[in-house]
Backbone bond lengths (Angstrom), bond angles and torsions (degrees), N, CA, C in turn:
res aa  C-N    CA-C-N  psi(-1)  N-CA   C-N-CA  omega(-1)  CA-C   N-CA-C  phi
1 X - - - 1.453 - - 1.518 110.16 -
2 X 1.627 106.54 134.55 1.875 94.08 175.49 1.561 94.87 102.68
3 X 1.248 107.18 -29.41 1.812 89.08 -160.18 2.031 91.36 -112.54
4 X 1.446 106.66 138.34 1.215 126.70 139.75 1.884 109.11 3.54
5 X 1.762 96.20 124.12 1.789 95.37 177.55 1.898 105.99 -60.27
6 X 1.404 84.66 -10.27 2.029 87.67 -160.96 1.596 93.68 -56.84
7 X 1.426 109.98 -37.15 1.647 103.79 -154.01 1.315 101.93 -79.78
8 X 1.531 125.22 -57.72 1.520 103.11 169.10 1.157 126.35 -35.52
9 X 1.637 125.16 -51.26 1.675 115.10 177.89 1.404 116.49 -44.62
10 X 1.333 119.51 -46.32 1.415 114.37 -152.89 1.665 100.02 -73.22
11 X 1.652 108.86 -35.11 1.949 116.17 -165.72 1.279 77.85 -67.44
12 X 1.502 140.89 -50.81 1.790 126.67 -177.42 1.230 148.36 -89.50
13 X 1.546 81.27 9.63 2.361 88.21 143.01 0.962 85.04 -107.12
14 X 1.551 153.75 -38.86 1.269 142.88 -166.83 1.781 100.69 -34.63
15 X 1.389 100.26 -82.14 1.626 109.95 153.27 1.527 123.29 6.39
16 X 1.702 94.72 -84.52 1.121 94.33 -176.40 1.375 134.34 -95.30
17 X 1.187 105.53 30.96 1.699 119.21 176.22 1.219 87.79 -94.83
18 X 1.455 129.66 -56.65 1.391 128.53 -146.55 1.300 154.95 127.63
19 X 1.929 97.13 -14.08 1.153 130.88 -144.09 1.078 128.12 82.14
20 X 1.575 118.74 -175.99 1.506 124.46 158.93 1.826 125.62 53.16
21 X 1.890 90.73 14.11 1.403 106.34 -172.92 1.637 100.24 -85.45
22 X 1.839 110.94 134.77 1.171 116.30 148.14 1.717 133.30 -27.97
23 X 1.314 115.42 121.99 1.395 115.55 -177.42 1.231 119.66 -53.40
24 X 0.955 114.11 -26.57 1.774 107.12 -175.75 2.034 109.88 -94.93
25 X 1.370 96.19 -31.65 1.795 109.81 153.17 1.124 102.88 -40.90
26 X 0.901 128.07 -87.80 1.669 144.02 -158.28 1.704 101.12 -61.90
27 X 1.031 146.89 -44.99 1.005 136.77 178.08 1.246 129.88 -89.52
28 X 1.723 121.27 -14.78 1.051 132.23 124.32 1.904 134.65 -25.55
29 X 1.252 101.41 -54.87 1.547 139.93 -179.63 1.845 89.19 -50.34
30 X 1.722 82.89 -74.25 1.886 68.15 -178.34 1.311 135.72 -121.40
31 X 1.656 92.22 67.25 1.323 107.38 179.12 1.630 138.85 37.39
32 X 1.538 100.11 66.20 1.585 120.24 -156.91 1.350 101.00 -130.19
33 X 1.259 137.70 155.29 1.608 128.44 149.86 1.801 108.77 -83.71
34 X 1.428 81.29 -173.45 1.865 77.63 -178.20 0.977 135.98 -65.62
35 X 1.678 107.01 -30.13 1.558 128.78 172.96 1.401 114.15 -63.83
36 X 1.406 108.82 -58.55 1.714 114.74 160.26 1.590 138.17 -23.56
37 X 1.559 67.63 -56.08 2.091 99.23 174.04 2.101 111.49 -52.22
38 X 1.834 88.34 -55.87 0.872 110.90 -161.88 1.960 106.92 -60.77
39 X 1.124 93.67 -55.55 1.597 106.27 179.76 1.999 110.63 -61.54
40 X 1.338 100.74 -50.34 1.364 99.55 -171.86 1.825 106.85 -50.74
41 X 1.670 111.43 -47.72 1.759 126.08 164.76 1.453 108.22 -46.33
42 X 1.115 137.63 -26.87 1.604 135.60 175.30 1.671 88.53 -84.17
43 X 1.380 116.22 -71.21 1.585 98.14 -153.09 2.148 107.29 -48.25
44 X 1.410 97.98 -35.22 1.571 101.45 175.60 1.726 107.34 -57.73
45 X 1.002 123.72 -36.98 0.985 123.01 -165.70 1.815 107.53 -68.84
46 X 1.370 110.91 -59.01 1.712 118.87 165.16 0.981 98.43 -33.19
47 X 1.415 148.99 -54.65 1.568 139.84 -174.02 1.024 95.71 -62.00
48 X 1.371 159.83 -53.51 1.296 160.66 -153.16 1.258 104.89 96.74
49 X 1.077 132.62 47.62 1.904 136.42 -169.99 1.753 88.15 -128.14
50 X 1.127 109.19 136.82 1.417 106.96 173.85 1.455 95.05 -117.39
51 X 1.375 133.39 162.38 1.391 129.38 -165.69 1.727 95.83 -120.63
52 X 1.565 124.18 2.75 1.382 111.18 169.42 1.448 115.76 -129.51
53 X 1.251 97.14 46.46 1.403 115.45 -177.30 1.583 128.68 -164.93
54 X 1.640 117.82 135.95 1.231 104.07 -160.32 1.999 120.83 -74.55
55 X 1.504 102.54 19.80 1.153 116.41 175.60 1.293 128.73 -92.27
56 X 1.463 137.81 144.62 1.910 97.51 -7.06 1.511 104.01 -97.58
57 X 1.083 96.73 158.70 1.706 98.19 -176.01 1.052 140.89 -76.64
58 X 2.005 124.86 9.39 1.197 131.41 149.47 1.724 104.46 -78.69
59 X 1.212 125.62 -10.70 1.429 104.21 172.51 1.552 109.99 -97.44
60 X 1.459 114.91 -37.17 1.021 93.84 158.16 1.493 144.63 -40.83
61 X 1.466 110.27 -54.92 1.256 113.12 160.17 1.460 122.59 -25.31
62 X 1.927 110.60 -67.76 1.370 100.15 -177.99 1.098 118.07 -71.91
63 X 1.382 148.00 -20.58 1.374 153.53 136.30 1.743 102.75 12.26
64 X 1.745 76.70 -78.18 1.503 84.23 -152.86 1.833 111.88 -68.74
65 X 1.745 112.37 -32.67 1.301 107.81 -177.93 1.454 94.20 -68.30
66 X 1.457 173.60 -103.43 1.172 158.51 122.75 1.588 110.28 85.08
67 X 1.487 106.20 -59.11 1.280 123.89 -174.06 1.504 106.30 -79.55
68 X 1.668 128.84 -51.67 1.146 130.33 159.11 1.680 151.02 -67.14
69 X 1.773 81.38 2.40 1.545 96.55 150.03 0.989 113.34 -110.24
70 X 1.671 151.49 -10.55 1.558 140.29 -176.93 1.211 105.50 -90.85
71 X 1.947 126.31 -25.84 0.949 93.56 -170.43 1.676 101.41 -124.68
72 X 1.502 91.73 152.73 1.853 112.44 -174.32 1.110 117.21 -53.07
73 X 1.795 120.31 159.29 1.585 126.17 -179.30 1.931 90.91 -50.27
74 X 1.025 120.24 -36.73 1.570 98.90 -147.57 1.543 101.38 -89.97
75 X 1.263 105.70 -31.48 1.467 106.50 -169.37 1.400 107.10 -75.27
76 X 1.733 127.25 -15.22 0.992 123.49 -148.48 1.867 85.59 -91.04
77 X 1.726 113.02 -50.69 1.799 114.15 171.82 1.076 94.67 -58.25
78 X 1.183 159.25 6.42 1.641 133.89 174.61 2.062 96.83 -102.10
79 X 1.536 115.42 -46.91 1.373 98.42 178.67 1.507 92.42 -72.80
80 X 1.385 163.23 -8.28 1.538 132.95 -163.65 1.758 76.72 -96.96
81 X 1.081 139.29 -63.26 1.708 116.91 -162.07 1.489 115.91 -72.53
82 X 1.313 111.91 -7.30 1.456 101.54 174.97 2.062 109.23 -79.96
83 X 1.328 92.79 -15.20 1.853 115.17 -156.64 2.156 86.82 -87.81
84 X 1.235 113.44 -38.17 1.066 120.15 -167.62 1.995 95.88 -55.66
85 X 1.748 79.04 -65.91 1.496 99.35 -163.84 1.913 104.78 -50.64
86 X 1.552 110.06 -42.29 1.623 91.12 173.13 0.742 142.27 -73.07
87 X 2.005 113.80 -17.67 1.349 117.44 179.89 1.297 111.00 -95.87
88 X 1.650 131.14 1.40 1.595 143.30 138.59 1.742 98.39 -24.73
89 X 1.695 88.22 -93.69 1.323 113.51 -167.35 1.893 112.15 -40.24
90 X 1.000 117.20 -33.41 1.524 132.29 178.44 1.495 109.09 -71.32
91 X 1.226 122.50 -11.12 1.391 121.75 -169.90 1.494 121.91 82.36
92 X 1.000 136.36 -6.18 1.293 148.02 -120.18 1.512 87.30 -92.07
93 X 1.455 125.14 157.86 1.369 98.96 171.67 1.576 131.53 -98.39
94 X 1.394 112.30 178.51 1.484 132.94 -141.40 1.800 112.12 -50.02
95 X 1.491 90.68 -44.35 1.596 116.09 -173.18 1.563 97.76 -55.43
96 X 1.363 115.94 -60.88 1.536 132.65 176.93 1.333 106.52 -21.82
97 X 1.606 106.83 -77.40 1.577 116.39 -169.35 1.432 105.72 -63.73
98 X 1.351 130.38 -40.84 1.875 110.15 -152.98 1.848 81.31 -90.66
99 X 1.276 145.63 10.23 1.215 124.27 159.76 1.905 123.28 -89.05
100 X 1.783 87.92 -5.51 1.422 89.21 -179.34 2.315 88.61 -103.56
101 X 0.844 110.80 -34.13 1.719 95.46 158.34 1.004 126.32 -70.81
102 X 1.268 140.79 -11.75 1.659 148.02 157.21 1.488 92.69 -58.06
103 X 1.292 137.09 -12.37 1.724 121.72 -179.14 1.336 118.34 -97.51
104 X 1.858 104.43 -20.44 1.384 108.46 170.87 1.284 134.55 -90.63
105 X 1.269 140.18 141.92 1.308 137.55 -158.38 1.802 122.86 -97.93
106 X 0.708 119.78 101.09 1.132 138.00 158.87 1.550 96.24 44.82
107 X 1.386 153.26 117.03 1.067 145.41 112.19 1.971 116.01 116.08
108 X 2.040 80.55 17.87 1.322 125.23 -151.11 1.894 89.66 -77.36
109 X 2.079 100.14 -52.13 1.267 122.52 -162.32 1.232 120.78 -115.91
110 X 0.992 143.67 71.53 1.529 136.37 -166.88 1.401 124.98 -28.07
111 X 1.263 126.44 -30.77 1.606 141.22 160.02 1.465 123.46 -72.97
112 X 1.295 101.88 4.80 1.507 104.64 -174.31 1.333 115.93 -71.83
113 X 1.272 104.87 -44.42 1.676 109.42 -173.48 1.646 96.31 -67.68
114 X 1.263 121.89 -82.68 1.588 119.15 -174.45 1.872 112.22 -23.70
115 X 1.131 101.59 -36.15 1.446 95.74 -160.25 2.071 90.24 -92.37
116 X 0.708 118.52 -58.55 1.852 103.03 158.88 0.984 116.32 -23.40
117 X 1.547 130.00 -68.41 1.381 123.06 155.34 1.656 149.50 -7.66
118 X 1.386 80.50 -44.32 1.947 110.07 -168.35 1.782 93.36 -69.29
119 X 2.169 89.00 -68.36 1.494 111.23 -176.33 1.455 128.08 -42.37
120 X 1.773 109.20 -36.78 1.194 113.80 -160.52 1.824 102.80 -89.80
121 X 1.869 108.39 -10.02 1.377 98.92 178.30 1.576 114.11 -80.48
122 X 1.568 102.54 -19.56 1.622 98.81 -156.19 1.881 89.07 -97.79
123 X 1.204 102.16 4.57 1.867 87.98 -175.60 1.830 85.96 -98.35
124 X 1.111 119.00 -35.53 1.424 104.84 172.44 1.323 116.04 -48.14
125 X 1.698 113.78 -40.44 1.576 102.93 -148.36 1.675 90.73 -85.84
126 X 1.474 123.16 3.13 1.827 109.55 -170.81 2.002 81.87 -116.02
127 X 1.370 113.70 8.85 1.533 92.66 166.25 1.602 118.53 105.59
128 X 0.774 97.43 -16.78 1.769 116.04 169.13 1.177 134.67 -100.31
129 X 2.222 84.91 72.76 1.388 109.30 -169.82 1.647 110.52 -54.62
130 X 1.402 110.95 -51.55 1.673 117.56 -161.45 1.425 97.91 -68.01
131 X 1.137 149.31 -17.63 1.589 131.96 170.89 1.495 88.64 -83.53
132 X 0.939 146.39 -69.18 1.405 151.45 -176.90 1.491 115.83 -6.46
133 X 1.386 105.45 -70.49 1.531 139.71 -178.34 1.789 91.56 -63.78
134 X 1.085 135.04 -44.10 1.264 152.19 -144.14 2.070 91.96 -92.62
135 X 1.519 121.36 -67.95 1.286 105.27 146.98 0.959 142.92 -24.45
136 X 1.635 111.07 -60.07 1.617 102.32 -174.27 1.222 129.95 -96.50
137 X 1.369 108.17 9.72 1.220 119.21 162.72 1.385 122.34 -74.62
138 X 1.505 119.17 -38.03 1.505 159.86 -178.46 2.120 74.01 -58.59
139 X 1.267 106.38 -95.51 1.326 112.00 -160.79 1.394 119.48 -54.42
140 X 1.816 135.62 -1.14 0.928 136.74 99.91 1.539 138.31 20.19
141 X 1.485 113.07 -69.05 1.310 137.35 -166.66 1.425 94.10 -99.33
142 X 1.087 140.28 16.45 1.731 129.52 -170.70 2.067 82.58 -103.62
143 X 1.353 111.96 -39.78 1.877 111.20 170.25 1.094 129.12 -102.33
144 X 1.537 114.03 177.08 1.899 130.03 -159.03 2.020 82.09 -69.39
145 X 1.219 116.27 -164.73 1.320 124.13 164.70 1.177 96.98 -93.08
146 X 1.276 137.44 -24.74 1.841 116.08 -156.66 1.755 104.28 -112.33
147 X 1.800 104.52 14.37 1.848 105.72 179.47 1.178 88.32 -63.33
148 X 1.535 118.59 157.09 1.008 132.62 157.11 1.453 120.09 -82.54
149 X 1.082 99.79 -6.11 2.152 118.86 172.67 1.460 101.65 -55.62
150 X 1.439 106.72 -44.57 1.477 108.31 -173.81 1.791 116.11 -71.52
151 X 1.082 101.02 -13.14 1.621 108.90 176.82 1.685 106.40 -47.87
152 X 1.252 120.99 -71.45 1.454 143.11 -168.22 1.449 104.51 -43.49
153 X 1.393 108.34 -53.88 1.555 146.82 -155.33 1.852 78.26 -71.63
154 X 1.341 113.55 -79.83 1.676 108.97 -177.01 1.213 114.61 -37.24
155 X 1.416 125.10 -60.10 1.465 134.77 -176.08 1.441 97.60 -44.06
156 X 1.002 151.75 -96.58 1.610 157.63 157.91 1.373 105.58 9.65
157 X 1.115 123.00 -61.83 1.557 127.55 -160.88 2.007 104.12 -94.89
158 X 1.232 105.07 -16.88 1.416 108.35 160.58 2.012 119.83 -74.91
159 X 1.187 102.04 -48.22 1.525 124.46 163.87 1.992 108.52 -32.98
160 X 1.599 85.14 -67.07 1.463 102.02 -164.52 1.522 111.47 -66.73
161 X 1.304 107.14 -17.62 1.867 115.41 -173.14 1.646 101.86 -114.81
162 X 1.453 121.59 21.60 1.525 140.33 -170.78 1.878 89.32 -73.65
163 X 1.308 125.96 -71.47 1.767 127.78 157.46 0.973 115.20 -32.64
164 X 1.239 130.02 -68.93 1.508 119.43 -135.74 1.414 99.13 -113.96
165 X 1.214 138.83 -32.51 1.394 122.39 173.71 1.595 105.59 -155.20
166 X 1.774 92.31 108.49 1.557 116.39 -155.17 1.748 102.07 -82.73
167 X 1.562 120.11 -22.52 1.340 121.67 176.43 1.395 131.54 -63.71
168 X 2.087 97.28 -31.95 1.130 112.68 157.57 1.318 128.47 -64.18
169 X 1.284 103.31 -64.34 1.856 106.98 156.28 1.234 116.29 10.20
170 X 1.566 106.98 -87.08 1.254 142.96 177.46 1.661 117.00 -33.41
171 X 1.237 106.46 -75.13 1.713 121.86 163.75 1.498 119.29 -34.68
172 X 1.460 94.64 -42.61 1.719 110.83 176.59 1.367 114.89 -50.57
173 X 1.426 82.56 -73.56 1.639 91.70 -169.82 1.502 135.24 -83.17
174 X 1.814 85.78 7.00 2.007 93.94 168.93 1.985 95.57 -93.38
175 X 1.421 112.41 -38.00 1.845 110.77 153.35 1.101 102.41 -25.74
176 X 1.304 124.04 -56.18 1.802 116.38 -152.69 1.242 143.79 -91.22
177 X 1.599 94.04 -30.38 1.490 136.61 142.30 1.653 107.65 -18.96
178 X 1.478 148.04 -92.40 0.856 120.12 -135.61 1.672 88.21 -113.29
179 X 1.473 136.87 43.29 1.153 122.52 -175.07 1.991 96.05 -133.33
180 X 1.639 82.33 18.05 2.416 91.77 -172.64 1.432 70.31 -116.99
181 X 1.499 105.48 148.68 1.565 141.60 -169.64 1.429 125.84 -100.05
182 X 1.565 98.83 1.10 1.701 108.70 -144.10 1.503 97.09 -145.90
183 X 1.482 116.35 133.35 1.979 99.53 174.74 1.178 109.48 -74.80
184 X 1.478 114.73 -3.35 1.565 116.19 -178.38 1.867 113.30 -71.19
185 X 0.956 87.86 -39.67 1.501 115.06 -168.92 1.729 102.10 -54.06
186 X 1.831 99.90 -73.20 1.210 107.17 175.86 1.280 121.18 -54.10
187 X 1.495 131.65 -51.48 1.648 116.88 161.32 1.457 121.11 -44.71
188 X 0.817 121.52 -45.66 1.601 121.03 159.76 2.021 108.87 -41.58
189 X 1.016 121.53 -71.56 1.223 112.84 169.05 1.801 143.77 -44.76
190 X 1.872 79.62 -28.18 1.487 81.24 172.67 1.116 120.40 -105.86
191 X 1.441 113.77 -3.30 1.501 131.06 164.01 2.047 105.23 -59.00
192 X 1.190 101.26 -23.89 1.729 94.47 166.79 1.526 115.26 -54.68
193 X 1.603 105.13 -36.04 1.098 94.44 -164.01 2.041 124.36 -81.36
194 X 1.460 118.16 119.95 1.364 120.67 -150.23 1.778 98.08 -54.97
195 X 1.117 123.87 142.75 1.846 131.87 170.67 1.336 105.45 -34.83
196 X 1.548 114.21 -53.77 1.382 129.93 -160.35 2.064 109.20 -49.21
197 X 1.654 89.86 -33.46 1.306 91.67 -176.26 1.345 109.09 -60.93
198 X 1.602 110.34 -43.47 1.729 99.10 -179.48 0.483 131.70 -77.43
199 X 1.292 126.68 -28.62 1.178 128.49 156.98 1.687 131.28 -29.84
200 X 1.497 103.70 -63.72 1.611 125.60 154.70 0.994 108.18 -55.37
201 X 1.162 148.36 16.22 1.720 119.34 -175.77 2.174 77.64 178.03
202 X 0.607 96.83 82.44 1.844 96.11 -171.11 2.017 97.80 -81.90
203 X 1.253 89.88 -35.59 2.166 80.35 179.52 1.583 97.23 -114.33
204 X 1.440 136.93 6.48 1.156 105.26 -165.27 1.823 96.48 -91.06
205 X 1.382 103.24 -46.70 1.420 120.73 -179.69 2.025 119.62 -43.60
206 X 1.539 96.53 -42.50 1.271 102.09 -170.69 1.728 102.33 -75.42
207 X 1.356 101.19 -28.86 1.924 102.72 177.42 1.499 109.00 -66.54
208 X 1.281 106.16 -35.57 1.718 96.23 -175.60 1.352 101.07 -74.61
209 X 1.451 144.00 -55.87 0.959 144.60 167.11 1.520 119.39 -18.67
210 X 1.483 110.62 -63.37 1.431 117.93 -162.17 1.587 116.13 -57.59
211 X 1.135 112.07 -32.65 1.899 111.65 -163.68 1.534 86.67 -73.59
212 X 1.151 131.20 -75.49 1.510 141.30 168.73 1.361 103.87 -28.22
213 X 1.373 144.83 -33.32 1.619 120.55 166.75 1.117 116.14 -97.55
214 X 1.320 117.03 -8.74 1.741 122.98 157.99 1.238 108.76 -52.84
215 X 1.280 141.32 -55.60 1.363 161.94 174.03 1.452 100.10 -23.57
216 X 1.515 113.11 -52.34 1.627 98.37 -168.44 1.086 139.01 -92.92
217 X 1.630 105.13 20.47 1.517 124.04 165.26 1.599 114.95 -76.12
218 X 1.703 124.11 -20.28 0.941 119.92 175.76 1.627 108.85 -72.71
219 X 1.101 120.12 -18.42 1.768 124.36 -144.61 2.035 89.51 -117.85
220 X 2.099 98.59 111.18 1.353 77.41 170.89 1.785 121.87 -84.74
221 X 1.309 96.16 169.33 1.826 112.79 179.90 1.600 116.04 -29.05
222 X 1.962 106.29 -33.58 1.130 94.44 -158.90 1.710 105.21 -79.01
223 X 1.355 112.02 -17.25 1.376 125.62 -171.08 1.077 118.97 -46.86
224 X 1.226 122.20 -23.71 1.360 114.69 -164.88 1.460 107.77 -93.50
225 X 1.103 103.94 147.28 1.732 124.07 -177.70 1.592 104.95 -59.44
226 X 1.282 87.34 -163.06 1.654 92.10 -178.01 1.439 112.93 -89.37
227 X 1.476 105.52 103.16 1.521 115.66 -166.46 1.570 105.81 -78.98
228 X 1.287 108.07 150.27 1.541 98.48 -170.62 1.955 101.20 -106.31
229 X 1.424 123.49 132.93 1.383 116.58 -148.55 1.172 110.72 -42.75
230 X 1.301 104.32 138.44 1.037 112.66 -174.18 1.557 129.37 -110.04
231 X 1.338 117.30 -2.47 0.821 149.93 148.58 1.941 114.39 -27.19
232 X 1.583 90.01 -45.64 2.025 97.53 176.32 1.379 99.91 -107.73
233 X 1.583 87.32 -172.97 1.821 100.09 179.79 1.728 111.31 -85.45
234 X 0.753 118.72 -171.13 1.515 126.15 -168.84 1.292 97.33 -72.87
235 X 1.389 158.96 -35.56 1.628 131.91 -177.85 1.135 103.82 -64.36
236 X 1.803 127.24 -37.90 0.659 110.58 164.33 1.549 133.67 -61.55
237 X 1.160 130.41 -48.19 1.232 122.71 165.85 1.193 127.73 -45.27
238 X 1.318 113.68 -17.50 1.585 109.62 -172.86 1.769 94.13 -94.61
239 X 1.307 110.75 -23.60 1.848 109.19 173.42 1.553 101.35 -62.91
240 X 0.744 115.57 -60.57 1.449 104.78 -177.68 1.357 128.58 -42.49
241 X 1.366 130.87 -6.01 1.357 150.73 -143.65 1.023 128.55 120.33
242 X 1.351 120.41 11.26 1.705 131.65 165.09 1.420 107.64 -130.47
């Protein structure tokens, strides 16, 4: 109370960034100039609330419940994808952004899927399969089941679950199989799948496979969306736009 609408906005992306947000992020976020930015962070500051830091954490707290009652279902997906897109563009890292696109809903953002893509390759490549898998599954749901957009998107998320859960794998990449346009594509997909399996399982693997690559004789070449090369395995595919 008393203070400028600027300063609530900024303590509530402050909020909902998380902390530890870049100054020009954050004031970007909620639509301030620098001077704005700058002044509204002093008046927070006289309270003793700092806006780039999770201190102290009973104000934070009310901060943030504060922030999630003033602001609306819509306004609230419009600051998490606008918050995505700056802390993308900012470098910020990967985990950061696909938890502020985990808030938007399906078909909410047009960049959502590509930029899942980006996130879910580079959280693979530092090891952080389960957010990974957790993206591209997310970006998944941005299409129908039968886009062929989702082809690329499978290949990637079959790749990335190649370790840790080989059943999925499997499911994936017979999904993916007949919705890639290209025989290039599909060897690429089934190239996820490790030798060892056929080895181990010499008819069970090739049966699940087969109905799903039968499939893509109905579907011509040009159909398919924008396949991500396919030529490599899924980091790679997800570098390319995943």
């Amino acid at each position: 109370t008393g203070h400028p609408d600027s300063v609530g906005r900024l303590a509530a992306c402050a909020a909902l960034l998380g902390g530890r947000a870049q100054t020009h992020v954050l004031a970007r976020l909620a639509e301030l100039d620098p001077g704005e930015a700058d002044r509204a962070a002093g008046a927070l500051a006289s309270l003793g609330w700092a806006a780039d830091r999770w201190t102290p954490p009973v104000l934070w707290d009310c901060v943030r419940e504060a922030a999630e009652e003033g602001v609306g279902l819509t306004d609230r997906v419009r600051l998490h994808r606008r918050a995505a897109e700056l802390l993308y563009v900012a470098g910020e890292p990967a985990e950061r952004v696909v938890r502020h696109v985990m808030e938007v809903g399906p078909g909410d953002w047009t960049g959502a899927a590509e930029l899942l893509r980006d996130t879910a390759c580079e959280l693979w490549r530092l090891g952080d399969d389960a957010l990974a898998v957790r993206g591209l599954r997310r970006a998944l749901r941005e299409f129908p089941p039968d886009s062929p957009r989702r082809g690329d998107l499978l290949t990637a998320l079959a790749d990335v679950e190649r370790e840790a859960d080989t059943s999925a794998m499997l499911r994936h990449v017979g999904q993916a199989l007949p919705l890639l346009g290209t025989v290039e594509e599909r060897a690429a997909v089934v190239s996820c799948v490790p030798l060892t399996l056929f080895l181990s399982a010499p008819h069970a693997v090739p049966e699940l496979l087969e109905p799903a690559g039968a499939g893509h004789e109905r579907r011509m070449p040009a159909a398919a969306g924008t396949g991500v090369g396919a030529g490599e395995q899924a980091p790679a595919a997800a570098g390319k736009g995943a």
